[in-house]
C-alpha positions as CSV (number, residue, x, y, z in Angstrom):
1,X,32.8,34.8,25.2
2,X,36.3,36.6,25.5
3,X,39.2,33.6,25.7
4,X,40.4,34.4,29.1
5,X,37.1,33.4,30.4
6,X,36.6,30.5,28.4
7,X,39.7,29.5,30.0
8,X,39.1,30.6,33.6
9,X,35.7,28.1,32.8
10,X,37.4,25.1,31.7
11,X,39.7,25.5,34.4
12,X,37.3,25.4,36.9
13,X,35.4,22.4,35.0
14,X,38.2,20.0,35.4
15,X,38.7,21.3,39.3
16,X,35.1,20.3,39.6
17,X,35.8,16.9,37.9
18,X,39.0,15.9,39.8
19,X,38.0,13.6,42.8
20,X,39.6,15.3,46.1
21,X,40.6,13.2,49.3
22,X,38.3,14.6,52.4
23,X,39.9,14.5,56.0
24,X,40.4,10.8,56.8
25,X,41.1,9.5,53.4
26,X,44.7,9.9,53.4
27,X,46.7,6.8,52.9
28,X,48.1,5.1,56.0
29,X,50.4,2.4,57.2
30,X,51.0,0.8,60.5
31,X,55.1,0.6,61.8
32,X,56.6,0.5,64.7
33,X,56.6,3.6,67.3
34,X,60.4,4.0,67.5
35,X,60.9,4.8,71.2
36,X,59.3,1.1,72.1
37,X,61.7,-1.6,73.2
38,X,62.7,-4.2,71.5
39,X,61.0,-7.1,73.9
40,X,57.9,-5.2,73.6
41,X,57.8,-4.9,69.8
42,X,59.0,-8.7,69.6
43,X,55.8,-10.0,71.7
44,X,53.2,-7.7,69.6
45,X,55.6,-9.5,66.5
46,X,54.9,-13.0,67.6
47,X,50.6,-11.6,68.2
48,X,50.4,-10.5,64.7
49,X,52.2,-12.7,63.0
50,X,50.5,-15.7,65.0
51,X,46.9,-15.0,66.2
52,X,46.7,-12.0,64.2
53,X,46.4,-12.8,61.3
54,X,49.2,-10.8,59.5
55,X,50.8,-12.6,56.7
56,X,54.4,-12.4,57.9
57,X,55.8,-14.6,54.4
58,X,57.9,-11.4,53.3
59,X,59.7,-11.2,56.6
60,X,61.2,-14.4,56.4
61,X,64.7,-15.6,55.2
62,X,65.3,-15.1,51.9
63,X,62.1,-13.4,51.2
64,X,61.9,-9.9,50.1
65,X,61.0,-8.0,53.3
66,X,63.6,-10.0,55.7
67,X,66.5,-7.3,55.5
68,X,66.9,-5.5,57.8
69,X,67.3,-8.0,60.2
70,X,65.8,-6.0,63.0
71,X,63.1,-6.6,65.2
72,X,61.6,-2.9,64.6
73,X,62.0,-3.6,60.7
74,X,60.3,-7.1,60.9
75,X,57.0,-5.6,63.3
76,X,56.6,-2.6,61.4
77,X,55.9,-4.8,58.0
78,X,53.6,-7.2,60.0
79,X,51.8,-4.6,61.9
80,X,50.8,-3.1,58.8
81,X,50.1,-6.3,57.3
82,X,47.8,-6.9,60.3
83,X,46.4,-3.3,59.8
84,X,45.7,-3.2,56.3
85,X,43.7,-6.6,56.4
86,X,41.5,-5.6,59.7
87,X,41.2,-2.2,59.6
88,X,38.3,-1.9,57.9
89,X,36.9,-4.5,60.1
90,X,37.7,-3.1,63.8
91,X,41.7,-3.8,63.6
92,X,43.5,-0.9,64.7
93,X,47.3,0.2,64.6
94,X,47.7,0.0,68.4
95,X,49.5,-3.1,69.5
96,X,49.9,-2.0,73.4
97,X,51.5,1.4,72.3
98,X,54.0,-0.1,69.7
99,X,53.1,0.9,66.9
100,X,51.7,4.4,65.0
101,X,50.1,5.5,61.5
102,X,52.2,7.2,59.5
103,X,51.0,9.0,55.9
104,X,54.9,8.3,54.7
105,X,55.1,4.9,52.6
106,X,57.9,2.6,54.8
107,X,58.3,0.7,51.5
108,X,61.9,0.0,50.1
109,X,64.1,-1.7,47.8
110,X,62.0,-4.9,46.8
111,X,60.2,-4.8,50.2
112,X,56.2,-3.7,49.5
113,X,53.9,-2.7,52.3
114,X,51.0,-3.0,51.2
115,X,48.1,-0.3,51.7
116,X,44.0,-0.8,51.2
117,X,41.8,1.6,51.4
């Protein structure tokens, strides 16, 4: 077997080997849709960090997610926090129209949003 070929074969063994992500197994967060209103993003913050479920520790003074100090900032890390722990269980990313997936990771600096498959 000429080289060339035994490469083209190995090549295509390891492409064969190499686990591929089908449509819908992209990696997703939940933030907040940026042309809601404040009011409206504070009263789906106070939802998901109250009956929701979402664990909103990180937002908090002094704790790694609490800067910025914005009401967009603070809901986007709890509405994923809500969205990574229920989605797999009905939750959705929806929160009246205030929030949306996005594939780009909205961690930064020490602040960690977290992502489950």
């Amino acid at each position: 077997m000429s080289i060339p070929l035994q490469w083209i074969l190995i090549a295509a063994l390891f492409l064969a080997t190499v686990p591929h992500k089908s449509a819908g197994e992209f990696e997703q967060w939940c933030v907040a849709d940026e042309q809601t209103p404040d009011d409206e993003l504070q009263a789906a913050l106070d939802w998901a960090c109250g009956r929701g479920g979402a664990d909103c520790t990180p937002i908090q003074v002094n704790q790694p997610c609490y800067l910025p100090n914005t009401v967009r900032a603070h809901a986007s890390y709890a509405f994923n926090s809500y969205y990574q722990r229920f989605k797999n269980m009905g939750g959705s990313c929806y929160f009246r129209g205030a929030a949306m997936t996005t594939e780009l990771d909205p961690s930064h600096d020490s602040c960690h949003y977290d992502y489950s498959p």
